[in-house]
MIDOSE-1310 file (N, C-alpha, C; in nm, 2 decimals, decimal comma, always signed):
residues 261
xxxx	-2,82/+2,21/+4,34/-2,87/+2,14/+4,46/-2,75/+2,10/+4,54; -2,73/+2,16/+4,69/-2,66/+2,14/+4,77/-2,65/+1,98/+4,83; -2,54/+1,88/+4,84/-2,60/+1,76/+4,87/-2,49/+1,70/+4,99; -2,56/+1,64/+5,09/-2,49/+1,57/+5,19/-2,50/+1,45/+5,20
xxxx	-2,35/+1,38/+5,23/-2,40/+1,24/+5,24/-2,35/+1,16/+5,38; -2,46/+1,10/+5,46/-2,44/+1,06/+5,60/-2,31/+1,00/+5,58; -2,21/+1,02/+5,64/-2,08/+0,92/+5,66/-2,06/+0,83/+5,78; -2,01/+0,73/+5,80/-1,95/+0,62/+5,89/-1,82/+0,74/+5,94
xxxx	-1,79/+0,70/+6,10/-1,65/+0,73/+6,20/-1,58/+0,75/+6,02; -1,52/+0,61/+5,99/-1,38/+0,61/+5,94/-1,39/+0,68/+5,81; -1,50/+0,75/+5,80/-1,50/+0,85/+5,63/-1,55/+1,02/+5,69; -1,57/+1,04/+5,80/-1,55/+1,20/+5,83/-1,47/+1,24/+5,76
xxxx	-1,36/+1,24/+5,79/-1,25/+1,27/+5,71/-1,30/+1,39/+5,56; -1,36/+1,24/+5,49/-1,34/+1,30/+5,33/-1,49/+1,42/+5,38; -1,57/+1,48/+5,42/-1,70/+1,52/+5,45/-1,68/+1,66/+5,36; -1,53/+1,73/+5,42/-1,53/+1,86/+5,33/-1,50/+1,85/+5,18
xxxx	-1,49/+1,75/+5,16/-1,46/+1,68/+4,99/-1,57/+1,68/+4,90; -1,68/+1,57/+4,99/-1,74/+1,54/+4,95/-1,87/+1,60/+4,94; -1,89/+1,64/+5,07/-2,02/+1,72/+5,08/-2,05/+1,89/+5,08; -2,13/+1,94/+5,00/-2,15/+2,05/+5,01/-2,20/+2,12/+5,17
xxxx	-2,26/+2,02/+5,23/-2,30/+2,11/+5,39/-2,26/+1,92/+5,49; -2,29/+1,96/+5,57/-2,29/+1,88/+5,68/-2,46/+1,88/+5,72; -2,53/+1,74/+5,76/-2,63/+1,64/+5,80/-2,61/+1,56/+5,93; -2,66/+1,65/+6,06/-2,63/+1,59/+6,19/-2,75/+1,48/+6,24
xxxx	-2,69/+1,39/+6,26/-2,80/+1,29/+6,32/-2,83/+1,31/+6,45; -2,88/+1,37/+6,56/-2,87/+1,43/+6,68/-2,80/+1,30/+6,78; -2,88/+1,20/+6,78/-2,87/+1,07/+6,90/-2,75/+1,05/+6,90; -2,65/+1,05/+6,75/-2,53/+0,99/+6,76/-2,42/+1,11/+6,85
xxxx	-2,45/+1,22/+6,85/-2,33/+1,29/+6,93/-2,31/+1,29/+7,08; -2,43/+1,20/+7,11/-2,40/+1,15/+7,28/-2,35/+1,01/+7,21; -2,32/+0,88/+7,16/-2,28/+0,77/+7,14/-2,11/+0,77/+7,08; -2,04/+0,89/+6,98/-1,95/+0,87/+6,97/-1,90/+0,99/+6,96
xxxx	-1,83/+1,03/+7,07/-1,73/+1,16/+7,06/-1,65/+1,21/+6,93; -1,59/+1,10/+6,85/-1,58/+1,17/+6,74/-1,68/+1,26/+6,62; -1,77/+1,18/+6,66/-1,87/+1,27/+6,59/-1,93/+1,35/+6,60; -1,92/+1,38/+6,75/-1,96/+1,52/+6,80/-1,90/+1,62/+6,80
xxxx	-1,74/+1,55/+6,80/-1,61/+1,70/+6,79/-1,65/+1,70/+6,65; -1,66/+1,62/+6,52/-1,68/+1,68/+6,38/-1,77/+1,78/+6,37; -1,86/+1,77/+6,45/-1,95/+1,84/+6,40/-1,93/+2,00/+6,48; -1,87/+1,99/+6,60/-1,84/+2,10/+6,65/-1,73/+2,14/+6,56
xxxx	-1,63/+2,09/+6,50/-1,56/+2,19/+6,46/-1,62/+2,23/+6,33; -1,69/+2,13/+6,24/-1,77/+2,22/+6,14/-1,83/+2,38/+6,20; -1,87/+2,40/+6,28/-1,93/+2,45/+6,31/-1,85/+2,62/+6,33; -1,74/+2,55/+6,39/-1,64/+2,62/+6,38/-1,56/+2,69/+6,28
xxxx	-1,57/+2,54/+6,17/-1,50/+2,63/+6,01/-1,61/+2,69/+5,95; -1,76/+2,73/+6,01/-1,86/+2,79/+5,96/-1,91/+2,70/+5,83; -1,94/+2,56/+5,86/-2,02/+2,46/+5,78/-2,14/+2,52/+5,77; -2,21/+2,47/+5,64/-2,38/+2,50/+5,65/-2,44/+2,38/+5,75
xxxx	-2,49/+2,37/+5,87/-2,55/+2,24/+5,90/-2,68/+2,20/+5,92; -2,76/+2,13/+5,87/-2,88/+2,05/+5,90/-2,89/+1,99/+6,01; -2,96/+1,99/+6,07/-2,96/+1,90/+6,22/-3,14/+1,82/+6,17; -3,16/+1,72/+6,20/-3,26/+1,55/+6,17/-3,33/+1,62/+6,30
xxxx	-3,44/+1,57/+6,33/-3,48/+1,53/+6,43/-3,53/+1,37/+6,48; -3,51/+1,26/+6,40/-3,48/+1,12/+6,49/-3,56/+1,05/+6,39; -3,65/+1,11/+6,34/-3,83/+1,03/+6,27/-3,76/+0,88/+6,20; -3,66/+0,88/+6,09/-3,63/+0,81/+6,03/-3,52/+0,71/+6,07
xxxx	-3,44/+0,79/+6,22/-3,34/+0,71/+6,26/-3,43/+0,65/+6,36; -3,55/+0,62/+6,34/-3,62/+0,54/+6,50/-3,61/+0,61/+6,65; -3,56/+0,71/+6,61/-3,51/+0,78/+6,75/-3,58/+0,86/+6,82; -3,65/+0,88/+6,92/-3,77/+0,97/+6,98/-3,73/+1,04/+7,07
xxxx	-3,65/+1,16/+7,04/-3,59/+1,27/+7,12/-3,68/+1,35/+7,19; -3,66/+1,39/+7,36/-3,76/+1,44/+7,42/-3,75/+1,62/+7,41; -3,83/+1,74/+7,37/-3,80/+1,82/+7,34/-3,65/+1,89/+7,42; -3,62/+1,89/+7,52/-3,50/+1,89/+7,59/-3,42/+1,86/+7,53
xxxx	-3,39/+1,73/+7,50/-3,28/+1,64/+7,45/-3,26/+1,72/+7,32; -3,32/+1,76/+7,22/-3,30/+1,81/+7,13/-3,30/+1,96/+7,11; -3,30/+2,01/+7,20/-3,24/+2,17/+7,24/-3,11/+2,18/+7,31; -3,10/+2,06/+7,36/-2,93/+2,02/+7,38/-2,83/+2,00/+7,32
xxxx	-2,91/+1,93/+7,21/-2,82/+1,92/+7,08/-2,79/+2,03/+6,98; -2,88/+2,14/+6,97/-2,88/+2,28/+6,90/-2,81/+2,33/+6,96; -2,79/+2,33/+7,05/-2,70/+2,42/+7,15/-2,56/+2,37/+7,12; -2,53/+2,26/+7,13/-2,47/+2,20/+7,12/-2,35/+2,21/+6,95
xxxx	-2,48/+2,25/+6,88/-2,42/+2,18/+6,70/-2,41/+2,30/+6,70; -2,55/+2,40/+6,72/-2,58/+2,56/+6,69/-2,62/+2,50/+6,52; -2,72/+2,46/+6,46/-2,74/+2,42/+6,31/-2,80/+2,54/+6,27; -2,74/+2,53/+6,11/-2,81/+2,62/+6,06/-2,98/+2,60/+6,08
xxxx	-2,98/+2,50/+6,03/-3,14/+2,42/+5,98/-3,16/+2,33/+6,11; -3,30/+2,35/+6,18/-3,33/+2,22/+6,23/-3,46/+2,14/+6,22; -3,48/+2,02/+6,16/-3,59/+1,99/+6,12/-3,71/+1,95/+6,26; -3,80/+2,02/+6,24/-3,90/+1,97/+6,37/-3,98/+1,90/+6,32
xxxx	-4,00/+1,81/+6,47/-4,06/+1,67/+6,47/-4,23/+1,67/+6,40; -4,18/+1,59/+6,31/-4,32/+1,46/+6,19/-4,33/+1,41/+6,25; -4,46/+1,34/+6,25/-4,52/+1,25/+6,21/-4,53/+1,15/+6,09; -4,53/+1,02/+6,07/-4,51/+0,97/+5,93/-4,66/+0,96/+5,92
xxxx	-4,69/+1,04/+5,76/-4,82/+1,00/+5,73/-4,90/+1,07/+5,83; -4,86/+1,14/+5,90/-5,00/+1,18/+5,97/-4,98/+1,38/+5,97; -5,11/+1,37/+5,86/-5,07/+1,56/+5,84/-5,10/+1,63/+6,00; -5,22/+1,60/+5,99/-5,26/+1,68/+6,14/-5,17/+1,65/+6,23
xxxx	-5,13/+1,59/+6,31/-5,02/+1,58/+6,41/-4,86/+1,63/+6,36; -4,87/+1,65/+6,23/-4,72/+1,66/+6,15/-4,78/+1,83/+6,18; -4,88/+1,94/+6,16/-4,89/+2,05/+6,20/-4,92/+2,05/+6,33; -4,97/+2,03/+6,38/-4,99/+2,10/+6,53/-4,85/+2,08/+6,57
xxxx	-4,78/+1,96/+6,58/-4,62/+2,01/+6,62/-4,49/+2,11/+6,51; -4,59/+2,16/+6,42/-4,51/+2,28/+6,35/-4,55/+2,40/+6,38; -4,66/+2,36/+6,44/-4,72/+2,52/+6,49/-4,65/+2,52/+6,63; -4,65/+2,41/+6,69/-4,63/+2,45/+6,80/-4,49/+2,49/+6,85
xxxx	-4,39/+2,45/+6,73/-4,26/+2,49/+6,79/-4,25/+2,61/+6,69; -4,31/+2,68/+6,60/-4,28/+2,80/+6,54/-4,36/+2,91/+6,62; -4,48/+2,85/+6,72/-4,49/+2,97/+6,82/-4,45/+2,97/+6,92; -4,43/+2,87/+7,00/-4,38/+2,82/+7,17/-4,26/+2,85/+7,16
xxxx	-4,16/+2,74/+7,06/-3,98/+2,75/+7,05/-3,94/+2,81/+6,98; -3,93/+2,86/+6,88/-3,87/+2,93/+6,79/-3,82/+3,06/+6,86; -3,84/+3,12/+6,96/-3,76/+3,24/+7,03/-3,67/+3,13/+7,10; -3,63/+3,04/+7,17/-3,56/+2,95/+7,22/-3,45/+2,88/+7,14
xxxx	-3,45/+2,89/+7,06/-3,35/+2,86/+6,93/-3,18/+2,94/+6,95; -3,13/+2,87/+6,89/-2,98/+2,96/+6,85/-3,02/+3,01/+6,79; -2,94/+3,15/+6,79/-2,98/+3,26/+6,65/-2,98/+3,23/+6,53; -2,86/+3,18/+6,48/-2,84/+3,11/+6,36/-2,99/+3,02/+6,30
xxxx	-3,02/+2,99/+6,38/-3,10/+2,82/+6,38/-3,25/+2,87/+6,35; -3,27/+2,84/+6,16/-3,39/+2,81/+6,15/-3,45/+2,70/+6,14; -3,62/+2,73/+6,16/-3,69/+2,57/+6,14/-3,73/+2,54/+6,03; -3,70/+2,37/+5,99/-3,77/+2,34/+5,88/-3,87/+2,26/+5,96
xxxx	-3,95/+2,23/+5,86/-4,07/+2,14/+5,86/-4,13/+2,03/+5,77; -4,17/+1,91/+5,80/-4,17/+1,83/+5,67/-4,28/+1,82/+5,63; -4,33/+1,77/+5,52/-4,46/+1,74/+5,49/-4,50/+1,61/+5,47; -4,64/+1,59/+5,54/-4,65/+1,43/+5,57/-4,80/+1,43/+5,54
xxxx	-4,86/+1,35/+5,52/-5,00/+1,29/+5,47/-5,02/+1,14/+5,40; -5,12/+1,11/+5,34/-5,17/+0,98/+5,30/-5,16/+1,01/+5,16; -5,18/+1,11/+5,09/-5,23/+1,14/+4,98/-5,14/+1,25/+4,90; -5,10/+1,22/+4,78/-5,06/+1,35/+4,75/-5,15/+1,47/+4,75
xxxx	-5,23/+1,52/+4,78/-5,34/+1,62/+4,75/-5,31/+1,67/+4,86; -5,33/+1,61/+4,99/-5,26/+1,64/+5,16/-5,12/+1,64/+5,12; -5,06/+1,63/+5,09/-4,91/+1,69/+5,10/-4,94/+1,82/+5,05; -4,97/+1,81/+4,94/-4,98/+2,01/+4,89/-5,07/+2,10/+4,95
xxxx	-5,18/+2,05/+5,05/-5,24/+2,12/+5,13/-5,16/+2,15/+5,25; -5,06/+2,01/+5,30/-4,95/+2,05/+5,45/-4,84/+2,15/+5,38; -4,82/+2,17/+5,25/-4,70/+2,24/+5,22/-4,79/+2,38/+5,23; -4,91/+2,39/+5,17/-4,93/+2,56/+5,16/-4,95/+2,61/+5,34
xxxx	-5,04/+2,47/+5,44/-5,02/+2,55/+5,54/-4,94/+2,59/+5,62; -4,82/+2,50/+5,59/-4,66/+2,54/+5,67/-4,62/+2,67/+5,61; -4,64/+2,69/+5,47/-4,62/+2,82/+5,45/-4,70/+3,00/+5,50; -4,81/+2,95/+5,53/-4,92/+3,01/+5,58/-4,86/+3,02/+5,73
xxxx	-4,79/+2,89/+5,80/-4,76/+2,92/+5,93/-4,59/+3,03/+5,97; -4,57/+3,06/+5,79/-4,45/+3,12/+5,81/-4,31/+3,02/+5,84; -4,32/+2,91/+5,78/-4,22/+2,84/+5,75/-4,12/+2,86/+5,62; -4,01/+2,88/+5,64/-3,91/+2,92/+5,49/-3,85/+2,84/+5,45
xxxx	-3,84/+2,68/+5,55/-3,76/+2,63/+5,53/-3,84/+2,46/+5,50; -3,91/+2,42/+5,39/-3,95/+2,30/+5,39/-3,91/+2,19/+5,33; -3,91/+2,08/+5,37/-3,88/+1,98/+5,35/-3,97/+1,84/+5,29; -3,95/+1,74/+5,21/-4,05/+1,65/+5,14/-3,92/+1,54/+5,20
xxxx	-4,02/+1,43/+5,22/-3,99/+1,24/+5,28/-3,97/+1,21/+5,16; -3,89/+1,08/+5,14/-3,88/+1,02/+5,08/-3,95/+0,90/+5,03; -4,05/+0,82/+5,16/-4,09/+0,74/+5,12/-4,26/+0,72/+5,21; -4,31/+0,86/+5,20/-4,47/+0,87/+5,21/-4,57/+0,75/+5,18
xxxx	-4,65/+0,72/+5,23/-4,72/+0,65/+5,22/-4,84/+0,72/+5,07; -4,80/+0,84/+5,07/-4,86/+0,88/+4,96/-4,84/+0,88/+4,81; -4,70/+0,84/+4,81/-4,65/+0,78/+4,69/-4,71/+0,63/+4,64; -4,70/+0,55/+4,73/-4,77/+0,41/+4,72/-4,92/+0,43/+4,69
xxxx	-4,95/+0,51/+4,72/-5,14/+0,55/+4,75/-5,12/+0,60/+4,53; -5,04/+0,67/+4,49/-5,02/+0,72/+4,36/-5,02/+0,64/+4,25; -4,88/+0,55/+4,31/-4,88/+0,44/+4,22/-4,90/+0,31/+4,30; -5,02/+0,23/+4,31/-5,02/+0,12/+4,40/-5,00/-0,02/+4,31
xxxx	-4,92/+0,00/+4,16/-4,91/-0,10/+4,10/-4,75/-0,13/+4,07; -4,70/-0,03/+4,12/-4,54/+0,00/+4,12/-4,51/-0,09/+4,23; -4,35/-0,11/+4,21/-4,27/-0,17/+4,34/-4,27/-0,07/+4,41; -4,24/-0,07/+4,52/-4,23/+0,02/+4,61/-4,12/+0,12/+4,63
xxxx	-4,00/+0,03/+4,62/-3,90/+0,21/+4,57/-3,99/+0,23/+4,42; -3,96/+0,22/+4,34/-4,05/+0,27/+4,22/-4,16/+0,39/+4,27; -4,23/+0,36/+4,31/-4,37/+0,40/+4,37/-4,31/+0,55/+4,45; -4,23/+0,56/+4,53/-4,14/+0,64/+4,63/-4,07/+0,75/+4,56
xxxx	-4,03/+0,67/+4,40/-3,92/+0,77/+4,35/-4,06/+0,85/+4,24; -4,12/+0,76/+4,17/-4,17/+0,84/+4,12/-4,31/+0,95/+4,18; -4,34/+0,91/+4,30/-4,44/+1,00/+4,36/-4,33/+1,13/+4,43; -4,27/+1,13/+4,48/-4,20/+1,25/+4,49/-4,16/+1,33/+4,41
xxxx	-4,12/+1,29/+4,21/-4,14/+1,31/+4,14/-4,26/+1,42/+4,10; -4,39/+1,35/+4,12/-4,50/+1,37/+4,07/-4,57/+1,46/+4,19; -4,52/+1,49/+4,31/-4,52/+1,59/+4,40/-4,49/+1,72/+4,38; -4,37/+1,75/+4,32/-4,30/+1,85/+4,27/-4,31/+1,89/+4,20
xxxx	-4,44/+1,82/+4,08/-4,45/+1,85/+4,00/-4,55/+1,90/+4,00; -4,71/+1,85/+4,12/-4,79/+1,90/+4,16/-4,79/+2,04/+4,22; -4,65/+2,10/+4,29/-4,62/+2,20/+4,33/-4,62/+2,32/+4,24; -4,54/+2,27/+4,12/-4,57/+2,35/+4,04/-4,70/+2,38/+3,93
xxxx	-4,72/+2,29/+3,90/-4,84/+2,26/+3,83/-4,98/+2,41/+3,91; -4,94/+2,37/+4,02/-5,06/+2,39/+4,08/-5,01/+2,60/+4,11; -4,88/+2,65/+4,07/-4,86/+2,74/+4,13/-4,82/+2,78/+4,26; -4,81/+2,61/+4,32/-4,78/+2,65/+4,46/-4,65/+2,66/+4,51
xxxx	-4,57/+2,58/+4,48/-4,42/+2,62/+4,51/-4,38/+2,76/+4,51; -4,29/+2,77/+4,63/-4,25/+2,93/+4,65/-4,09/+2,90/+4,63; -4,07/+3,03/+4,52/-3,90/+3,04/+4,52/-3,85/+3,04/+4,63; -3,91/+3,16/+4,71/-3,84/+3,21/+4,82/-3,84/+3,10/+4,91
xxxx	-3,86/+2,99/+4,93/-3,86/+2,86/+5,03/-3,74/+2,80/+5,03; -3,66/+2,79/+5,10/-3,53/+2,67/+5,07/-3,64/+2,54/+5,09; -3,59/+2,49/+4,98/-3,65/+2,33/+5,02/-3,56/+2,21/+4,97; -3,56/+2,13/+5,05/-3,50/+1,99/+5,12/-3,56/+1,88/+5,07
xxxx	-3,47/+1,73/+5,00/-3,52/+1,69/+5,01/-3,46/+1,56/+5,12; -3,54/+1,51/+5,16/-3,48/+1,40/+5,29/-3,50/+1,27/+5,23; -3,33/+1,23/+5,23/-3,33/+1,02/+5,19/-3,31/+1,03/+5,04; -3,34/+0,91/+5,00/-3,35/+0,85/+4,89/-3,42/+0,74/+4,90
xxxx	-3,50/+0,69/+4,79/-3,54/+0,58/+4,78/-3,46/+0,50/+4,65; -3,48/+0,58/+4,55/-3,37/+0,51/+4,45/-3,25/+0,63/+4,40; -3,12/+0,66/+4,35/-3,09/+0,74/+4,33/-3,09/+0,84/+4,20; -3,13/+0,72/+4,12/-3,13/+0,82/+3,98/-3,30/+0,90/+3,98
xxxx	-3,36/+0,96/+4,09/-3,43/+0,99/+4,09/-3,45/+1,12/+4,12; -3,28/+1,20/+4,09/-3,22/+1,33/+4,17/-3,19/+1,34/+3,95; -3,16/+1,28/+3,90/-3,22/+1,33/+3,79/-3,27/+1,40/+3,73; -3,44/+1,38/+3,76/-3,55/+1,46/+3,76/-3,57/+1,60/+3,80
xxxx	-3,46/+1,65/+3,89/-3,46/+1,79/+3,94/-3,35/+1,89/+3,91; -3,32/+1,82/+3,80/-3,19/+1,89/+3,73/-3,24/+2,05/+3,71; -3,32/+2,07/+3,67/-3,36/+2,22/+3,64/-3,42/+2,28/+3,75; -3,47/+2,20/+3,86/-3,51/+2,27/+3,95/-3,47/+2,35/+4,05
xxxx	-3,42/+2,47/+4,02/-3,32/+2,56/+4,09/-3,38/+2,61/+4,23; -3,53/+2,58/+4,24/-3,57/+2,62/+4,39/-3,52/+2,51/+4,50; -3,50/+2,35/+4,45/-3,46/+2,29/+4,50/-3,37/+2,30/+4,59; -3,31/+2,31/+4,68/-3,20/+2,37/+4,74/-3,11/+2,26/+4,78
xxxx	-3,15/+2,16/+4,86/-3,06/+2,05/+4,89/-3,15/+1,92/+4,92; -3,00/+1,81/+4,97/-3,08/+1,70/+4,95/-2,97/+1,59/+5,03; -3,01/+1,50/+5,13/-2,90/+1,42/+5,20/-2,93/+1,29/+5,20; -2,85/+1,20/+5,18/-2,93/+1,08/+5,17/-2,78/+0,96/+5,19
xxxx	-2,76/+0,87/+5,23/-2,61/+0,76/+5,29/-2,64/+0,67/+5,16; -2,74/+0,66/+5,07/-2,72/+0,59/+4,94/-2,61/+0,55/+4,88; -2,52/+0,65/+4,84/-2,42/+0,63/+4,75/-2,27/+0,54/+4,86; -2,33/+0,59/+5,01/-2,18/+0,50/+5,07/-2,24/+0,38/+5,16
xxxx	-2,38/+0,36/+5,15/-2,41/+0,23/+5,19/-2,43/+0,12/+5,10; -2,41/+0,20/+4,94/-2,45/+0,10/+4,83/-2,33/+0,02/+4,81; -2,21/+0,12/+4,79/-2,08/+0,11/+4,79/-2,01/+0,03/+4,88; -2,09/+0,00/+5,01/-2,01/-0,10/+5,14/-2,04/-0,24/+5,08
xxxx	-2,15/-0,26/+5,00/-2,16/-0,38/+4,99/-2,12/-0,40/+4,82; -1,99/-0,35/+4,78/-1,92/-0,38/+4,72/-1,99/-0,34/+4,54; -2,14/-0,26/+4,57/-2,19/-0,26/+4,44/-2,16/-0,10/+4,40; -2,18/-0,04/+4,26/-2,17/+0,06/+4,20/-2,30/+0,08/+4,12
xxxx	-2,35/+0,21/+4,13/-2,40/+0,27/+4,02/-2,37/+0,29/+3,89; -2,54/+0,23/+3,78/-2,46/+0,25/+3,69/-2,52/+0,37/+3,62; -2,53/+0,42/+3,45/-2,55/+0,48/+3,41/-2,72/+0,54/+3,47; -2,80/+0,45/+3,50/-2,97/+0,46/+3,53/-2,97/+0,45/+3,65
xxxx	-2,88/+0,41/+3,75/-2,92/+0,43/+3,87/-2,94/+0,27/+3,89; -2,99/+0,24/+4,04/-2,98/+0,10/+4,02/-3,16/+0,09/+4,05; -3,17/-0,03/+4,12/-3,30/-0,11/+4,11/-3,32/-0,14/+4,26; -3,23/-0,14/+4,35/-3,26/-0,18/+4,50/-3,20/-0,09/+4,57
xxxx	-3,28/-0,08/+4,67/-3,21/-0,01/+4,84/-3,15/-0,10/+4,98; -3,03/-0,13/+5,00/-2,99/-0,18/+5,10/-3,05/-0,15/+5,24; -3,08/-0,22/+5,33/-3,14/-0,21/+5,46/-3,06/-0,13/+5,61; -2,93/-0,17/+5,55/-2,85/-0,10/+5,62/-2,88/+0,08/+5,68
xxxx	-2,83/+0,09/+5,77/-2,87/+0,24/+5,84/-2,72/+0,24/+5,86; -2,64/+0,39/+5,86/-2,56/+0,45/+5,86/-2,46/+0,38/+5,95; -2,51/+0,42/+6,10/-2,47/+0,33/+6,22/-2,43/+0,26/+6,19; -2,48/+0,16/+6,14/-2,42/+0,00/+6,13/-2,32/-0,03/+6,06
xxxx	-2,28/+0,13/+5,97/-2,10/+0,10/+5,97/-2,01/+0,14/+6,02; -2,05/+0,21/+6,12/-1,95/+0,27/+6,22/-1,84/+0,21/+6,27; -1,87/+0,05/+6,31/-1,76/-0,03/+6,38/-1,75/-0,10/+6,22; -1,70/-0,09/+6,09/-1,68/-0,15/+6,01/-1,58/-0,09/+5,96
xxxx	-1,49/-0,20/+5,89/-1,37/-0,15/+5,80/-1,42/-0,15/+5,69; -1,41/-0,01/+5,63/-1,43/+0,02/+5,46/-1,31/-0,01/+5,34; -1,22/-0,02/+5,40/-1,12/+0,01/+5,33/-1,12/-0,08/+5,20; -1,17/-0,17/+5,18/-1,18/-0,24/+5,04/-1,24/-0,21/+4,99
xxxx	-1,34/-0,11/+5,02/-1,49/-0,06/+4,93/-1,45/+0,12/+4,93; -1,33/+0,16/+4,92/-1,30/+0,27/+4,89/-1,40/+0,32/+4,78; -1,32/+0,22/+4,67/-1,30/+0,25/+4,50/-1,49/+0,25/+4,50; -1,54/+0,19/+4,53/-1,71/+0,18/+4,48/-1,79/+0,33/+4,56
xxxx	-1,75/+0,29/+4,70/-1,77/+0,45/+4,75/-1,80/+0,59/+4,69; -1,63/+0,59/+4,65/-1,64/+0,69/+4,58/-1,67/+0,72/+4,45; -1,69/+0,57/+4,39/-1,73/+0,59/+4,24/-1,90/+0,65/+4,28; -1,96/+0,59/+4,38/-2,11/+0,62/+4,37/-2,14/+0,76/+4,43
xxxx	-2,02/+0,83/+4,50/-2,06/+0,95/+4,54/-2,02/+1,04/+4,40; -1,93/+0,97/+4,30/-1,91/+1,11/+4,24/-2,02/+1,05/+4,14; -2,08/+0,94/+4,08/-2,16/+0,94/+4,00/-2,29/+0,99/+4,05; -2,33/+0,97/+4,18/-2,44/+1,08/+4,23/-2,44/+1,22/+4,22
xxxx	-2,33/+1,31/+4,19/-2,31/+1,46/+4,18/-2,35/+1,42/+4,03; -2,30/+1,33/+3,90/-2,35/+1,35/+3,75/-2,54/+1,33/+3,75; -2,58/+1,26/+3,88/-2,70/+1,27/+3,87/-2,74/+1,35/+3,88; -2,74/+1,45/+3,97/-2,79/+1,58/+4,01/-2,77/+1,72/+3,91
x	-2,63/+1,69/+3,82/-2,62/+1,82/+3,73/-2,72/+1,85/+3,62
């Protein structure tokens, strides 16, 4: 499993160290030039790149804006716009940009798609019909309202980690998962829940700022993973000095790679 991890300005730097591809947040390459030249020159040393489309960063890109930005990054992957929780509106805009946009693309640039619903039962019906719509490239949320609907007696990360768990497992279970699909997973809710997909070689990647937003606030992972999720968003360490939360940083990015083996 391929894995990216969102970085702050003052940790680009380590990105070819650390990460196996590069994870573009669109909005930020109009807010800080350096992050736009990173990403351009990835681009340039022939990085794999993911490009977001906003859902999670609160950001509501107008289709324009975000064909400015493909142009722009040229992504391998670009994820088109979800809905949270809502399947039908999460396909009609997968249909709509795999028939309308998809000639309008960079060459390079395929679409992913995510899958969204209330229920796990509706996720595995949005994942066969994105497949059916000719999608190769799909993607699973991290924190569906369908997982809570699974386990409604869990805490809520709890509920998050283990219904996506129990999603992937429904995929298989049921015969539906396709090898031939790269599939993504988006976020984290807890991290030792990358664990569970140790053998799953269809898995293909997975991005999540866990391990260096856990690490800002001076804590480390331990053997199990921990028990809480920080509120913090990527951004909000951009204008921060890290430098005393090196050592945790990077203890949680390399103990997240033993999670995944």
């Amino acid at each position: 499993m391929k894995v990216s991890h969102e970085l702050p300005l003052e940790l680009l730097l380590y990105s070819y160290k650390w990460n196996d591809y590069d994870y573009c947040l669109p909005h930020l390459l109009d807010k800080y030039e350096q992050y736009r030249l990173y990403f351009q020159k990835a681009r340039l040393d022939k990085r794999f790149i993911i490009m977001d489309n906003g859902l999670f960063e609160g950001v509501k890109h107008t289709e324009q804006d975000l064909f400015n930005k493909m142009w722009l990054v040229t992504p391998d992957i670009f994820i088109v716009p979800d809905e949270w929780n809502d399947a039908n509106a999460t396909l009609r805009n997968a249909k709509h940009w795999m028939i309308n946009r998809k000639a309008l693309l960079p060459e390079r640039t395929n679409l992913m798609a995510v899958c969204q619903g209330k229920t796990l039962g509706e996720l595995v019906v949005v994942y066969q019909s994105l497949i059916d719509m000719g999608y190769k490239h799909i993607a699973f949320n991290h924190s569906s309202i369908a997982y809570q609907d699974k386990y409604p007696d869990h805490p809520p990360l709890l509920a998050q980690m283990y219904g996506r768990i129990e999603l992937i497992r429904m995929l298989i279970e049921k015969d539906t998962a396709r090898k031939d699909v790269y599939h993504h997973l988006l976020g984290a809710s807890l991290p030792q829940e990358f664990m569970a997909y140790s053998d799953f070689e269809w898995i293909n990647s997975v991005d999540t700022s866990n391990p260096i937003i856990v690490g800002s606030e001076g804590v480390r992972y331990g053997d199990n993973g921990i028990e809480y999720k920080p509120k913090t968003k990527i951004e909000e360490l951009f204008d921060v000095n890290l430098e005393d939360k090196m050592e945790d940083i990077i203890f949680n990015v390399n103990k997240f790679k033993q999670y995944i083996k």
